[in-house]
LUMMIVO-845649 format. One record per atom (N, C-alpha, C): residue number from 1; residue in one letter; atom name; z, x, y negated. Coordinates in nm, 3 decimals. Each point is the difference from the previous one (the first is absolute). Layout:
NUM|a|CA|Z|X|Y
...
***
This chain:
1|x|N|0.797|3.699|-2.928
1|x|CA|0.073|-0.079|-0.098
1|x|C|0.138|0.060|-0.020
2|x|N|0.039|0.009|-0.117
2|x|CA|0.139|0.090|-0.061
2|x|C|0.104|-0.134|0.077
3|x|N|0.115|0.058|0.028
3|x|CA|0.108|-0.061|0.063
3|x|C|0.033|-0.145|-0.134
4|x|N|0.022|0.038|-0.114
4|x|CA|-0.005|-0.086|-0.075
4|x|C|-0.050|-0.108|-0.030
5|x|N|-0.148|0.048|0.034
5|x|CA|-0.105|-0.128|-0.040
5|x|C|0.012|-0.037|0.154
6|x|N|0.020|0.030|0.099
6|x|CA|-0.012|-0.079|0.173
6|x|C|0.155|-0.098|-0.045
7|x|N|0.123|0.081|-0.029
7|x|CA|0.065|-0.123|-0.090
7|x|C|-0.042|-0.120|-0.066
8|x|N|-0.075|0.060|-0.122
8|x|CA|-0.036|-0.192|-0.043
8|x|C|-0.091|-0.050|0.053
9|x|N|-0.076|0.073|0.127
9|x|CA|-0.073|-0.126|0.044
9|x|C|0.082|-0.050|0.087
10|x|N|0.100|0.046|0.097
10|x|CA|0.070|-0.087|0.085
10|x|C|0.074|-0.139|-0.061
11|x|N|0.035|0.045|-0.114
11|x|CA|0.080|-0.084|-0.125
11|x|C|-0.089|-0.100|0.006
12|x|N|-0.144|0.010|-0.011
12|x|CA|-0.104|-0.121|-0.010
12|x|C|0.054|-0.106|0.116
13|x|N|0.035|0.026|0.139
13|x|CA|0.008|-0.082|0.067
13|x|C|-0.091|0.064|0.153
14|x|N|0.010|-0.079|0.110
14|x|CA|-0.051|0.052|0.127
14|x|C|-0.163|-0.068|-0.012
15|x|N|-0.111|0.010|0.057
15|x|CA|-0.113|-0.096|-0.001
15|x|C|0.019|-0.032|0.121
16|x|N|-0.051|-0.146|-0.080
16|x|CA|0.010|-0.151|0.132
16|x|C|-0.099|0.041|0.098
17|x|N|0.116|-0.031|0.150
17|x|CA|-0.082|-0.030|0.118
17|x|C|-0.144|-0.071|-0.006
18|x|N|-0.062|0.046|0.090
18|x|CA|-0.150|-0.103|-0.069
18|x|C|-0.026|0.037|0.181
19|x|N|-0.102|-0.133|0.072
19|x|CA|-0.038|-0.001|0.113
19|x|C|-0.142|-0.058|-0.065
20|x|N|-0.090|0.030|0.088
20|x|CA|-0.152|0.010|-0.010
20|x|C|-0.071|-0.124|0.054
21|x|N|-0.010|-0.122|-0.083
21|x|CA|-0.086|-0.081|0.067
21|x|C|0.124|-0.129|-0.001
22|x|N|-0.023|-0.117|0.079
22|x|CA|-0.097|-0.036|0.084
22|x|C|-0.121|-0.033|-0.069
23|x|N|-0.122|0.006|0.071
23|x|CA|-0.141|-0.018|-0.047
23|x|C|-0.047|-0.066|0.090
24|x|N|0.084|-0.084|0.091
24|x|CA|-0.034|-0.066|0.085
24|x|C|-0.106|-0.118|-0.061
25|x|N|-0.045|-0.024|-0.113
25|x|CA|-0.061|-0.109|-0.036
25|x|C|-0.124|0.013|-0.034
26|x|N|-0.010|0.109|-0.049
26|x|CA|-0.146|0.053|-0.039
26|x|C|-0.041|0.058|0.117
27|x|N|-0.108|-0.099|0.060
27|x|CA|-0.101|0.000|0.126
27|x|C|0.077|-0.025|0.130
28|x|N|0.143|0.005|0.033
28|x|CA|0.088|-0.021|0.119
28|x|C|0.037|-0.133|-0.033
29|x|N|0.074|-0.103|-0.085
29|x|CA|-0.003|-0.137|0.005
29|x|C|-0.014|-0.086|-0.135
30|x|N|-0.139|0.049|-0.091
30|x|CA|0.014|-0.025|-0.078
30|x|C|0.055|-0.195|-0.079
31|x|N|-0.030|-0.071|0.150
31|x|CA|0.031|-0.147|0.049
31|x|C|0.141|-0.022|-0.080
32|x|N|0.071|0.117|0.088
32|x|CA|0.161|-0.008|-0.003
32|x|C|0.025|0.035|-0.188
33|x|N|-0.047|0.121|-0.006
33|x|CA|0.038|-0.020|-0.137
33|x|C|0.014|-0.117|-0.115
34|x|N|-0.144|-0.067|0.044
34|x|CA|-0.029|-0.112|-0.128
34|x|C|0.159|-0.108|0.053
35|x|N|0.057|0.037|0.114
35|x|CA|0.136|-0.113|0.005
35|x|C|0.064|0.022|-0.088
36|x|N|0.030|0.089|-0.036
36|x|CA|0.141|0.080|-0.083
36|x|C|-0.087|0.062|-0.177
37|x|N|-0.107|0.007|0.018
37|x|CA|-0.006|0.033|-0.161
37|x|C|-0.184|-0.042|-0.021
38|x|N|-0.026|-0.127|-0.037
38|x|CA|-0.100|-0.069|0.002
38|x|C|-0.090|0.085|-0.118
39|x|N|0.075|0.073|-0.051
39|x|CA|-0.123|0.090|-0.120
39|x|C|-0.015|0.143|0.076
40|x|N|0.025|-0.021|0.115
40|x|CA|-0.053|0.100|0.077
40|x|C|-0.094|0.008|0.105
41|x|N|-0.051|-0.096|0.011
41|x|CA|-0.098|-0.090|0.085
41|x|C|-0.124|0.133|0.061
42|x|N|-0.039|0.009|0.071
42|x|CA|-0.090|0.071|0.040
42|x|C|-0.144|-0.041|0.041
43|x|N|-0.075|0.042|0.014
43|x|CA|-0.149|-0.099|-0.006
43|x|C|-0.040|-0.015|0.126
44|x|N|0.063|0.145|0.112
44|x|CA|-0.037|0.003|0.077
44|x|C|0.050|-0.071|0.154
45|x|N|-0.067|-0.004|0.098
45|x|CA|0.065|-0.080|0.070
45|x|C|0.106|0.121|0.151
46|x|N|0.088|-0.039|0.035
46|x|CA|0.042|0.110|0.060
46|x|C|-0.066|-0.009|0.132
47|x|N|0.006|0.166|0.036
47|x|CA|-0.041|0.006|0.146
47|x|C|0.045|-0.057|0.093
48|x|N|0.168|0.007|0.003
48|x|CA|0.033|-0.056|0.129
48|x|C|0.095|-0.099|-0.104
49|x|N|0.013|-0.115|0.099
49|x|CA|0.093|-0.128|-0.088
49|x|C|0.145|-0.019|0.068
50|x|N|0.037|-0.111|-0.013
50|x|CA|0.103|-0.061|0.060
50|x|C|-0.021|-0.111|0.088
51|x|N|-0.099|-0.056|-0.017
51|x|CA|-0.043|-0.072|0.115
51|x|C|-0.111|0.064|0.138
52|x|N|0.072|-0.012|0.102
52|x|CA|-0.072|0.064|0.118
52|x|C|-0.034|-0.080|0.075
53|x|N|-0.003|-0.147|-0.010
53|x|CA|-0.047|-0.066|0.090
53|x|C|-0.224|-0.018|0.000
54|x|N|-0.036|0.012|0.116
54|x|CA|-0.168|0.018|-0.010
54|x|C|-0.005|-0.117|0.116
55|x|N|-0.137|-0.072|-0.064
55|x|CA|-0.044|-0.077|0.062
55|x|C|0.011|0.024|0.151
56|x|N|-0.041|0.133|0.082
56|x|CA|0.004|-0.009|0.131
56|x|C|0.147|0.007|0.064
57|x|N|0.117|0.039|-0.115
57|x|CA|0.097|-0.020|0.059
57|x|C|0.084|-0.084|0.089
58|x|N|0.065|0.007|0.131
58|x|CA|0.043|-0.075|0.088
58|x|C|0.200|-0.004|-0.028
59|x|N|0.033|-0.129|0.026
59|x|CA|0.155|-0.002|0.009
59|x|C|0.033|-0.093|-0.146
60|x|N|0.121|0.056|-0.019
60|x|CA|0.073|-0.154|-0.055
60|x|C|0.029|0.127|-0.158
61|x|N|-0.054|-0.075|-0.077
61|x|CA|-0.062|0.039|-0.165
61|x|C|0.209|-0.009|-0.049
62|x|N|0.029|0.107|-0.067
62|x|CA|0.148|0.016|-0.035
62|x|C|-0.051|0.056|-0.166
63|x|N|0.151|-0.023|-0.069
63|x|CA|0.038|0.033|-0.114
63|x|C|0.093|0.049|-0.019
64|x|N|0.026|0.158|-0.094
64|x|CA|0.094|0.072|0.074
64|x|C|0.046|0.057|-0.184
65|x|N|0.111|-0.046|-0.052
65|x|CA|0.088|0.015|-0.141
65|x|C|0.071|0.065|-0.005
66|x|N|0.021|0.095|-0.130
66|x|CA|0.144|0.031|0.031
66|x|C|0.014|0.126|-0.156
67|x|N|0.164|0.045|-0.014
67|x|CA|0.041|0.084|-0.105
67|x|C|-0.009|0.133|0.003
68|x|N|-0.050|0.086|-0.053
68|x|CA|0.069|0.105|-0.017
68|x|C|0.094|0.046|-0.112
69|x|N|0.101|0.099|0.052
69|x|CA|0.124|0.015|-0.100
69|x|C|0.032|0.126|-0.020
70|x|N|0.046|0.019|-0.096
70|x|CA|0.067|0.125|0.019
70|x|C|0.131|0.031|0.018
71|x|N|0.084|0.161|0.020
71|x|CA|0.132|-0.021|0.004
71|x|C|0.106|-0.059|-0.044
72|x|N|-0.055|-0.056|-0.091
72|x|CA|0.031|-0.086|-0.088
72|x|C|0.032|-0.117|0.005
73|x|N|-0.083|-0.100|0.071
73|x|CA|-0.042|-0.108|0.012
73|x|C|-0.137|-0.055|-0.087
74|x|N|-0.044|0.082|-0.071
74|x|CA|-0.089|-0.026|-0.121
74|x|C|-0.149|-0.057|0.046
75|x|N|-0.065|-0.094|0.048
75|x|CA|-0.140|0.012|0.045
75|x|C|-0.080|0.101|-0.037
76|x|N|-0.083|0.067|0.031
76|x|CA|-0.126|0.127|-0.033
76|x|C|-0.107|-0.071|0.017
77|x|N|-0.011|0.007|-0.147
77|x|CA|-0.119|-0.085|0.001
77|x|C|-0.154|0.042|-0.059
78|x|N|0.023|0.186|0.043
78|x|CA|-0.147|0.059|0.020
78|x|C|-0.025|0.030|0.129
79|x|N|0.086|-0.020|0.119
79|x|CA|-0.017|0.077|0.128
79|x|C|-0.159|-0.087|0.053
80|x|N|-0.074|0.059|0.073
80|x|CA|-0.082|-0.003|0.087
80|x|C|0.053|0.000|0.128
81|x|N|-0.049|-0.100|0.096
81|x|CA|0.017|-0.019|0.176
81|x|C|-0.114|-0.012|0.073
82|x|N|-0.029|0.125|0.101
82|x|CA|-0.099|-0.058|0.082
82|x|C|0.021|-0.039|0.111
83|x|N|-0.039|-0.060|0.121
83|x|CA|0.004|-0.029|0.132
83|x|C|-0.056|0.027|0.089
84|x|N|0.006|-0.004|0.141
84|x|CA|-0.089|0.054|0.116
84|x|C|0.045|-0.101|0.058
85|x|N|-0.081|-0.040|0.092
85|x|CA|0.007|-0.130|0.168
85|x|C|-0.042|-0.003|0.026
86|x|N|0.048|0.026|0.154
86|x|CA|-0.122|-0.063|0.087
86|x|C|-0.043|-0.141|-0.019
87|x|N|-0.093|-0.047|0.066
87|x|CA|-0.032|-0.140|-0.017
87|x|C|0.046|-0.051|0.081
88|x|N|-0.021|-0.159|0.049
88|x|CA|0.108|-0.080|0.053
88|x|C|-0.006|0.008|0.155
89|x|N|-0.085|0.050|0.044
89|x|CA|-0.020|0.099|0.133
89|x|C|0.012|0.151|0.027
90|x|N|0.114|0.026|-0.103
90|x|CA|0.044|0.137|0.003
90|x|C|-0.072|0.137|-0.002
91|x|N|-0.170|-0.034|-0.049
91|x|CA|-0.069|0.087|-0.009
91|x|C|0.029|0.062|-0.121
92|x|N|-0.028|0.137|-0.006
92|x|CA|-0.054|0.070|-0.159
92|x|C|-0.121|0.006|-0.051
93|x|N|-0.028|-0.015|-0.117
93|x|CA|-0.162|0.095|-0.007
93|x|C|0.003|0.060|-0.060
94|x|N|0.004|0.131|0.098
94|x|CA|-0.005|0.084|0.000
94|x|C|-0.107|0.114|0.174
95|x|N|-0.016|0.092|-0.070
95|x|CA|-0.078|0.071|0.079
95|x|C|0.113|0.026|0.100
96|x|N|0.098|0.031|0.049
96|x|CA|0.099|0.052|0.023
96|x|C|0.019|-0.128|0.155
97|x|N|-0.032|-0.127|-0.052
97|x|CA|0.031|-0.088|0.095
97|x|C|-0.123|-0.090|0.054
98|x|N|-0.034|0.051|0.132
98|x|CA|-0.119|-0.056|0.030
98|x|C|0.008|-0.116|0.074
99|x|N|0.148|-0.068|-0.063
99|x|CA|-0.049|-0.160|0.044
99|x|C|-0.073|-0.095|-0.130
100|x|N|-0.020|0.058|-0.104
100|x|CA|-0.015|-0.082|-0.148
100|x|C|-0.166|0.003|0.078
101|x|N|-0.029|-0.123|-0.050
101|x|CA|-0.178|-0.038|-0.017
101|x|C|-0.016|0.116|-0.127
102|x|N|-0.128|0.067|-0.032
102|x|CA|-0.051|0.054|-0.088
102|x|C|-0.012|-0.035|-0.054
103|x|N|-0.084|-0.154|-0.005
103|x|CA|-0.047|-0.117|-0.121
103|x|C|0.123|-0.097|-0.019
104|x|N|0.084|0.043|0.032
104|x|CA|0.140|-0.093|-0.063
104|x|C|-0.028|0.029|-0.180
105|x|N|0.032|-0.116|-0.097
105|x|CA|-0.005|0.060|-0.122
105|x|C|0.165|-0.027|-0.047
106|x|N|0.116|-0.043|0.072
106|x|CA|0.096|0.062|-0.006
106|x|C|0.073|0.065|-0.014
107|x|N|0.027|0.077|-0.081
107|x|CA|0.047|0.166|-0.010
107|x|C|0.131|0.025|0.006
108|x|N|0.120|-0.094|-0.041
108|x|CA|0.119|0.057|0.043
108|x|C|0.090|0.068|-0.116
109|x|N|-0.120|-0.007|-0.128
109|x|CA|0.087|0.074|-0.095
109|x|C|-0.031|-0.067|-0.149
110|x|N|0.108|-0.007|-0.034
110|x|CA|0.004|-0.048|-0.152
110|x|C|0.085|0.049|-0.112
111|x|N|-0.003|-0.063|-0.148
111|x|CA|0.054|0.091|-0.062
111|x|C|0.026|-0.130|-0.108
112|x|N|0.155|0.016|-0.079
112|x|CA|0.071|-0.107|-0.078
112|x|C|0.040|0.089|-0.109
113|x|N|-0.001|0.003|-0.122
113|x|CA|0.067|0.022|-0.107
113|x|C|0.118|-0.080|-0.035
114|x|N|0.136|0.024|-0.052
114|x|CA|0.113|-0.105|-0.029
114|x|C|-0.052|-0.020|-0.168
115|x|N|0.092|-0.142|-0.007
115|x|CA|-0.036|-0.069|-0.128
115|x|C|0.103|0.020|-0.063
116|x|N|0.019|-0.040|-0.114
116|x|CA|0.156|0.044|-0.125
116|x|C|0.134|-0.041|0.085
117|x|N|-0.045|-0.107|0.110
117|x|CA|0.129|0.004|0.036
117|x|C|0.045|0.111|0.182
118|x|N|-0.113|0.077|0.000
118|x|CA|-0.005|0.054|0.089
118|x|C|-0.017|-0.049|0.144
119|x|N|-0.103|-0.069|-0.028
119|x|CA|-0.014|-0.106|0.177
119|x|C|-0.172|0.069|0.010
120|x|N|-0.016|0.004|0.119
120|x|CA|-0.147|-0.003|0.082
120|x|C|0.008|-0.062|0.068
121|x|N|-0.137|-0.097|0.069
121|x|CA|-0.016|-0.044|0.053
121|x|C|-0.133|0.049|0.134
122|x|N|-0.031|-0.100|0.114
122|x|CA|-0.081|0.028|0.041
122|x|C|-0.091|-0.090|0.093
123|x|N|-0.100|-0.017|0.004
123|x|CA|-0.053|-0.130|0.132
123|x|C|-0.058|0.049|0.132
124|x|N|0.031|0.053|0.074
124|x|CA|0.011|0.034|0.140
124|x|C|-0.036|-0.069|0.107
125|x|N|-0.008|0.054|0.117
125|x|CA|0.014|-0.082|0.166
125|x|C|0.109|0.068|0.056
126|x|N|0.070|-0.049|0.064
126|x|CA|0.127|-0.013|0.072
126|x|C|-0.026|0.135|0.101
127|x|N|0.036|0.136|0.041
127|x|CA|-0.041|0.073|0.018
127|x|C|0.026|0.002|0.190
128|x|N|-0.039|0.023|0.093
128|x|CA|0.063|-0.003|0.128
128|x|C|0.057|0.112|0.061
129|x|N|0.067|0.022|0.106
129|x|CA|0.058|0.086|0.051
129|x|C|-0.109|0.095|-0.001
130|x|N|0.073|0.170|-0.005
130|x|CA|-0.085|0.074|-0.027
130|x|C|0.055|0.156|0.170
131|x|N|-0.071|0.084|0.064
131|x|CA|0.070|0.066|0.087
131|x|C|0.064|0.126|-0.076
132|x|N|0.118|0.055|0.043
132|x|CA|0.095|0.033|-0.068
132|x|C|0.006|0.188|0.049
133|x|N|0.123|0.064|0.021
133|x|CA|-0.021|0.103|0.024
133|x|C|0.010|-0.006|0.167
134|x|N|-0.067|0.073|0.032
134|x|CA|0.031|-0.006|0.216
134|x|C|-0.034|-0.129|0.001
135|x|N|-0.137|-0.079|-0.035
135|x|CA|-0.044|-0.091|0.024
135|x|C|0.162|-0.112|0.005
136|x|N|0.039|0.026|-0.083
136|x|CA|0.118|-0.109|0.012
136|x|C|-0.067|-0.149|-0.170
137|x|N|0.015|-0.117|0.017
137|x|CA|-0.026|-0.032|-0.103
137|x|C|0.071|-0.032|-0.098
138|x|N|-0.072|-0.053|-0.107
138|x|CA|0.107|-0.007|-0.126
138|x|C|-0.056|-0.092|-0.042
139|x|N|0.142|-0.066|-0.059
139|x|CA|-0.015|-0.172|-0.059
139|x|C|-0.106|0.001|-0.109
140|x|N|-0.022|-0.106|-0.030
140|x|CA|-0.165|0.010|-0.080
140|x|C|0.116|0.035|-0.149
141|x|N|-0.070|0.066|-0.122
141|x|CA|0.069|0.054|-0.089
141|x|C|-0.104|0.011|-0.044
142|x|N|0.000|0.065|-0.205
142|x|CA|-0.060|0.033|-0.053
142|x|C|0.019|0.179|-0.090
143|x|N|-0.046|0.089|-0.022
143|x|CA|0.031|0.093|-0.032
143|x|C|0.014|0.007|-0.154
144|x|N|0.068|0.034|-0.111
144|x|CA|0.002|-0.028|-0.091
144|x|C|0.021|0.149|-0.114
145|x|N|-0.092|0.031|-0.054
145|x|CA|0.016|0.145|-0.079
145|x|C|0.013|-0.051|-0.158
146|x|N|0.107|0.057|-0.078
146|x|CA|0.045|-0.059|-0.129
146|x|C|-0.029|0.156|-0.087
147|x|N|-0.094|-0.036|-0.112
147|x|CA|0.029|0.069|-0.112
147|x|C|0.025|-0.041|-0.141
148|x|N|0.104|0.118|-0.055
148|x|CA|0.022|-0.055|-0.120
148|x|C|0.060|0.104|-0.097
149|x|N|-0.011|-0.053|-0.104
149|x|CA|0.057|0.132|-0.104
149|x|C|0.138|0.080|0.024
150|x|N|0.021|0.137|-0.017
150|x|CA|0.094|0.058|0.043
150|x|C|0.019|0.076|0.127
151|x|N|-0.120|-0.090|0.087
151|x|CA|-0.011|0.072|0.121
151|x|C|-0.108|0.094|0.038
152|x|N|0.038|0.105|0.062
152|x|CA|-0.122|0.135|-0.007
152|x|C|-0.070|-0.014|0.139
153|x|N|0.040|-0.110|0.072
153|x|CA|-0.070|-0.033|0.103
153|x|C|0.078|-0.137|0.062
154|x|N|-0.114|-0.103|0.056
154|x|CA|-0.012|-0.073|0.038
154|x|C|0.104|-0.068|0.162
155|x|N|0.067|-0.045|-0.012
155|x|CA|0.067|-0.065|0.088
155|x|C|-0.016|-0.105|0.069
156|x|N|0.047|0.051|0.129
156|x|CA|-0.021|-0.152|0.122
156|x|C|0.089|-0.062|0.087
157|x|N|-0.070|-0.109|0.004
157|x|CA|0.083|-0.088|0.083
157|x|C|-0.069|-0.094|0.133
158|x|N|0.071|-0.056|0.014
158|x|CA|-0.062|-0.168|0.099
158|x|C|0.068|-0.103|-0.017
159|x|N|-0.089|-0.132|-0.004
159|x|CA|0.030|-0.134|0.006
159|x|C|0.018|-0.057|0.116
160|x|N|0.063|-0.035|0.063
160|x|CA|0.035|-0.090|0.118
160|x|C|0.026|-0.125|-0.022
161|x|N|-0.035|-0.109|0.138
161|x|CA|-0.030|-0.154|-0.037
161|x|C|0.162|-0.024|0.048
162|x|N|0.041|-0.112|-0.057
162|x|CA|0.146|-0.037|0.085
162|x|C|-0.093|-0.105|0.099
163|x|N|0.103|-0.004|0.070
163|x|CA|0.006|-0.106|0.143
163|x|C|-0.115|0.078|0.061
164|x|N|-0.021|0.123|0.054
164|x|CA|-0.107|0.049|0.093
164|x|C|0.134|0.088|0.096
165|x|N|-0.050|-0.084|0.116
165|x|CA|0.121|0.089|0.076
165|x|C|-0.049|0.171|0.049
166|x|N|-0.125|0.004|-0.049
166|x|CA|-0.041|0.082|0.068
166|x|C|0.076|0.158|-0.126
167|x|N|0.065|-0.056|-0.106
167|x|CA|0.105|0.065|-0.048
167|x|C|0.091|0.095|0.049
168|x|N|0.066|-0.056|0.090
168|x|CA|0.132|0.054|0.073
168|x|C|-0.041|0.148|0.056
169|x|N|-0.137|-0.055|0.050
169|x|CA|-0.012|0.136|0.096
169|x|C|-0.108|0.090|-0.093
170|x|N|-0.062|-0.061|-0.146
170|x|CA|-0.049|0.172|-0.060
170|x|C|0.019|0.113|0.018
171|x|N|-0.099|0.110|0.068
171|x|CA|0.078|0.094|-0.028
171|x|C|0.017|0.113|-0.087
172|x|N|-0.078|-0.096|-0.118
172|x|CA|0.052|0.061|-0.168
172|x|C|0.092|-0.018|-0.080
173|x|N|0.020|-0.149|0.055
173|x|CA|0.116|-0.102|-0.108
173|x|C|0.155|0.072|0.086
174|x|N|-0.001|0.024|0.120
174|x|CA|0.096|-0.013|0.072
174|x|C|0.072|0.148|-0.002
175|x|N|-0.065|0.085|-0.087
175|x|CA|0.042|0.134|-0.096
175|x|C|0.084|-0.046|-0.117
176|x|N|-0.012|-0.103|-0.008
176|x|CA|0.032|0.022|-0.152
176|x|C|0.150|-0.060|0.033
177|x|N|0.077|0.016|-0.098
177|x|CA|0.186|-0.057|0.073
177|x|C|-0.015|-0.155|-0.047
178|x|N|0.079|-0.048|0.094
178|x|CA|-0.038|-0.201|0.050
178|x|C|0.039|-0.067|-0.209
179|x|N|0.127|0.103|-0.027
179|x|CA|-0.005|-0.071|-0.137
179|x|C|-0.083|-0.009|-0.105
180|x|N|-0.113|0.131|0.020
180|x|CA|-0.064|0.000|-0.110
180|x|C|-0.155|-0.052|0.034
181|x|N|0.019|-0.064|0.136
181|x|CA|-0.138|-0.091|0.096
181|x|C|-0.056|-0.100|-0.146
182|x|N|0.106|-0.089|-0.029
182|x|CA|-0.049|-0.088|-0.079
182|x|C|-0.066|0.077|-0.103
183|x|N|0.001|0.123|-0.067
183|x|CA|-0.114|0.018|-0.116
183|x|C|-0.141|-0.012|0.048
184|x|N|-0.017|-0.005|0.099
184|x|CA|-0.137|0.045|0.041
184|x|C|-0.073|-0.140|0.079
185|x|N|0.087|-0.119|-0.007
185|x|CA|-0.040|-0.115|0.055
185|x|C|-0.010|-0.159|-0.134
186|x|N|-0.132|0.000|-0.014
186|x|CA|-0.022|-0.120|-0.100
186|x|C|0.067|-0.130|0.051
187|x|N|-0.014|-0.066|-0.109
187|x|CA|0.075|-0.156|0.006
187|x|C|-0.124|-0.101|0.000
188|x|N|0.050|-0.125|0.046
188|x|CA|-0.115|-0.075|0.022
188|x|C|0.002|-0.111|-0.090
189|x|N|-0.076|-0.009|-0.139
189|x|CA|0.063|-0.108|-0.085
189|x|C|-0.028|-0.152|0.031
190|x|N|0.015|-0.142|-0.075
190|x|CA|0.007|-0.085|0.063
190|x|C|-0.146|-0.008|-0.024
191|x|N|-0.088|0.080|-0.077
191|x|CA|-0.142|-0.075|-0.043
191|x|C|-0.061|0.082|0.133
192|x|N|0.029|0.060|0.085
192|x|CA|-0.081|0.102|0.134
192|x|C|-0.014|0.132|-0.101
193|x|N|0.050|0.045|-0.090
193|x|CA|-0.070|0.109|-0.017
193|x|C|0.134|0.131|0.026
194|x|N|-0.002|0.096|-0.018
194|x|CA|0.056|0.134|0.097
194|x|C|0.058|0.038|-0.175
195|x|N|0.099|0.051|0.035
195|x|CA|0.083|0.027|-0.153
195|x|C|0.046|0.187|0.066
196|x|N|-0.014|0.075|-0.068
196|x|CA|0.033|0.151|0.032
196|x|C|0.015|0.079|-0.145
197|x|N|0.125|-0.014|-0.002
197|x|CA|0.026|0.110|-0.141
197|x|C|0.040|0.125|0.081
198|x|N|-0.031|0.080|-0.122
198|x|CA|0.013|0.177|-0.013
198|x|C|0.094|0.013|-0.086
199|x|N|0.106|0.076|0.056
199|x|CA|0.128|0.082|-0.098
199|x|C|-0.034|0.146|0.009
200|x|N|-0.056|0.078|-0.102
200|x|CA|-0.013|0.117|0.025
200|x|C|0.133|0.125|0.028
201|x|N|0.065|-0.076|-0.043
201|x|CA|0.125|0.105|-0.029
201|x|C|0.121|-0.150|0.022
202|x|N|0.129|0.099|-0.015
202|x|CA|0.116|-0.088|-0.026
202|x|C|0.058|-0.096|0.154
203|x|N|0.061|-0.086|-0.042
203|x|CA|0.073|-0.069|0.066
203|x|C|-0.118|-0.122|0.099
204|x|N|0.036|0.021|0.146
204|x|CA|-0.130|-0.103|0.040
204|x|C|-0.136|0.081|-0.062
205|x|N|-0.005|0.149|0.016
205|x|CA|-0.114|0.072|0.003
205|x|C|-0.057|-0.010|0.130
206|x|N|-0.189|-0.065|0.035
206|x|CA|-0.058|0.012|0.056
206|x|C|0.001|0.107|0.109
207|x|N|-0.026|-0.020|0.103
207|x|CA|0.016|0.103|0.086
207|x|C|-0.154|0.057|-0.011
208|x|N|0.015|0.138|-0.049
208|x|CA|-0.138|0.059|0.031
208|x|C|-0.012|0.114|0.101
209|x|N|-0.171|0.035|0.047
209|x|CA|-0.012|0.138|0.082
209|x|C|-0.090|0.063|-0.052
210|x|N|0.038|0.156|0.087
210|x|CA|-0.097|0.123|-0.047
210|x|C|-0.150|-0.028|0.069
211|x|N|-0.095|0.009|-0.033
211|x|CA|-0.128|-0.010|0.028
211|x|C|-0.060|0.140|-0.021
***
């Protein structure tokens, strides 16, 4: 291109940033979508949901709310959240941990789409202490992986219960510096259910780790 004409195209202007996706809705939560744009409804039903509670499940049935935001303060209200837990006897199921029953139908993992105002939700069992690194244990918690537009990979976190003393002595939480403890510990609302917002960025940004 002659120096001239690379001139008037710069003159045109720069082309807009563009990030790829989210497509989190088509076949990952198509549920979540119909919250936020009802002419987008999907037929199908999703694989994994937001409710994880199964009939053979044992322990005390929880409800677990909450925002995501951006640096901004803005809710994101295409992000996708999934979860991992043990169950309320601190098992996994997983191959990895051979205290889980095989025929547990429990699994430990679920998946929430946010709605226009950027909330997911989830219906759970209360997860129990789980053994930690050097067989040390760790307060019962939930693992929490967030995707969403803009991001070229997926970010994590953990939920922690308040009033579990078994807090103090994590020895995951007890990495992290005592001021920024509270991002990573839910609130208990007056209806019993577990309130946990996500700040991706900004002020009162979530404490996340490398995985």
């Amino acid at each position: 291109m002659a120096g001239k004409d690379r001139e008037q195209e710069l003159d045109k202007g720069i082309t807009p940033s563009q990030t790829v996706g989210p497509f989190f809705a088509y076949g990952l939560a198509p549920k979540g979508r119909a919250q936020w744009d009802p002419n987008g409804t999907y037929s199908w039903k999703e694989t994994v949901g937001d409710n994880l509670v199964t009939p053979d499940a044992a322990g005390e049935k929880i409800r677990i709310e909450g925002c995501i935001r951006d640096g901004d303060g803005v809710p994101v209200n295409d992000a996708m959240i999934e979860i991992w837990q043990a169950d309320a006897q601190g098992r996994y199921a997983s191959k990895h941990d051979p205290r889980a029953p095989s025929n547990a139908k429990f699994r430990g993992f679920g998946r929430s789409a946010t709605n226009k105002e950027g909330v997911f939700g989830f219906e759970t069992i209360k997860p129990g202490a789980v053994p930690g690194p050097k067989g040390k244990p760790q307060a019962p918690h939930i693992v929490f992986c967030i995707f969403s537009r803009g991001m070229l990979r997926q970010i994590y976190t953990r939920m922690y219960f308040p009033d579990e003393a078994a807090n103090a002595s994590d020895p995951v939480l007890s990495l992290v510096p005592a001021d920024r403890r509270g991002t990573l510990i839910a609130k208990k609302e007056s209806n019993g259910s577990y309130r946990f917002d996500i700040r991706v960025q900004g002020e009162n940004e979530t404490v996340f780790f490398e995985v």
